[in-house]
C-alpha positions, 0 to 999 in steps of 0.5 A, a space after each residue: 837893173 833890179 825891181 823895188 819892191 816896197 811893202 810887197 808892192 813893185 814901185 818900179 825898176 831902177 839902176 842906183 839908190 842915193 841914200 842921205 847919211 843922217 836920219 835915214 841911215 844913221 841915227 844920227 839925233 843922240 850925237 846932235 843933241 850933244 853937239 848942238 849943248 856942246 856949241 851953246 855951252 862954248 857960245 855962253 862961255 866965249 860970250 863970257 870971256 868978252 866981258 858981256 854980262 850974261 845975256 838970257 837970250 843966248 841960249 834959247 836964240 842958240 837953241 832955235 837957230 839949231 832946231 832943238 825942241 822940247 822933245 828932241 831935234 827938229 828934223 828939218 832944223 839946220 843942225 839936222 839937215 844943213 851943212 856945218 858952214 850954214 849953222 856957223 853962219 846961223 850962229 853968227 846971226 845970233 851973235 849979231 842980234 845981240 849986238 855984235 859986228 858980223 866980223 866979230 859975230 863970224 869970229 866969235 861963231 868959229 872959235 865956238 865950232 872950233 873948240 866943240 871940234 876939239 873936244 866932243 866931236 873928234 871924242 864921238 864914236 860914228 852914230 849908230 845904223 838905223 834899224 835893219 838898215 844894214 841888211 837892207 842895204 846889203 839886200 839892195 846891193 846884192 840885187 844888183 842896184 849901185 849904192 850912192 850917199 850924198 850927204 851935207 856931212 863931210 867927205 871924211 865924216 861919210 867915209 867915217 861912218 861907212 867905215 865904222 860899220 863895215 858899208 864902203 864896199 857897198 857904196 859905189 861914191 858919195 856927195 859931200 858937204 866938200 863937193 859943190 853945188 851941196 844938196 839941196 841944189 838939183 845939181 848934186 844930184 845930177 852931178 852925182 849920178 854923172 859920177 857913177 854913170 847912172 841915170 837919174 830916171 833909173 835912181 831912188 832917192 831915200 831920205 827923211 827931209 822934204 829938201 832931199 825929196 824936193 831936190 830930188 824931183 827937180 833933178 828928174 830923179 824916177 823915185 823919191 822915198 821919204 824915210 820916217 823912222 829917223 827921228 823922235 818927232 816924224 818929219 813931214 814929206 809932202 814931196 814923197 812919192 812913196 814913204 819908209 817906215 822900216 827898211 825891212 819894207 824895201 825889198 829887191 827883185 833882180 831883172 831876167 
């Protein structure tokens, strides 16, 4: 049990923190740029090798159903906030609008992931941490909170990233795009919380998506943080009860 403290300011007193992965303590946007070009170059090529003529419409029907903008990623985009199984499916709907069965538009979207996982994704190193998240993190660990993730990555990629900058001794679980019923649902939450015997009342919730902080509240979660720092265009968190600029405004003041 420890005190919150947020800009100086007491918030509340609280067991657990639940953390979203992408956007809130990753800096996660480079490499989804990158994999969000690397899907549509494989969708232009397969398309090709139907023997379609080249269609104008791939690209920016792609380009929208993942959420890319002129000015980066849109942080409620699918490619920012679903799991891989949604922007399959939104791919698929793309292939269908340009007159393809779903059977052949979900074959088609499958071969296109599976190809981008072959060659840009497992070639990428883990997103780097947001700034001063790491020592926030060890802050609110050390403060005698339990540290959660949940994320709509998978189970491995969670455990990927955490390795990778040295985290996993300071979480205590996770809830994956493998666990089920994935966030946003209440009940990952829930089931979240009954994992690490903690009480949702006595949780945080920190993330940068209007979903998490939605979810968040349904599930009776006792604080819900927006984070804004994650993303080149700021999210908009209307579910927020409090809002996170930079991580060294969180702060921890252990209980007698």
């Amino acid at each position: 049990m420890a005190m919150l403290m947020l800009r100086g300011v007491p918030i509340g007193t609280f067991d657990g923190v639940l953390f979203d992965k992408d956007g809130t303590l990753s800096h996660s946007e480079p490499h989804l740029l990158k994999l969000a070009e690397a899907r549509i170059e494989a969708a232009l090529d397969l398309w090709s090798t139907l023997g379609q003529s080249h269609n104008p419409e791939l690209r920016p029907l792609l380009s929208r159903a993942f959420g890319l903008e002129d000015e980066g990623l849109h942080p409620a985009g699918t490619l920012a906030v679903a799991a891989r199984q949604d922007n399959l499916i939104s791919t698929a709907t793309v292939f269908c609008l340009l007159g393809r069965s779903w059977p052949e538009a979900l074959n088609l979207a499958e071969q296109c992931f599976d190809r981008v996982d072959q060659t840009v994704a497992k070639n990428c190193s883990a997103s780097p941490l947001l700034t001063h998240a790491g020592r926030a993190l060890e802050r609110l660990q050390s403060g005698g909170l339990k540290l959660a993730v949940i994320s709509n990555d998978t189970r491995s990629g969670i455990a990927g990233f955490l390795n990778h900058h040295g985290l996993s001794d300071r979480f205590s679980g996770c809830w994956s795009a493998d666990d089920q019923p994935r966030k946003p649902h209440p009940a990952a939450v829930l089931q979240l919380c009954q994992r690490l015997n903690l009480t949702p009342e006595r949780c945080v919730l920190i993330g940068d998506a209007e979903t998490d902080l939605a979810m968040a509240r349904h599930a009776g979660i006792g604080c819900a943080i927006g984070y804004l720092d994650g993303w080149t265009k700021q999210p908009k968190l209307p579910s927020a009860e409090h809002l996170l600029m930079d991580w060294n405004e969180l702060e921890v003041r252990p209980t007698p």
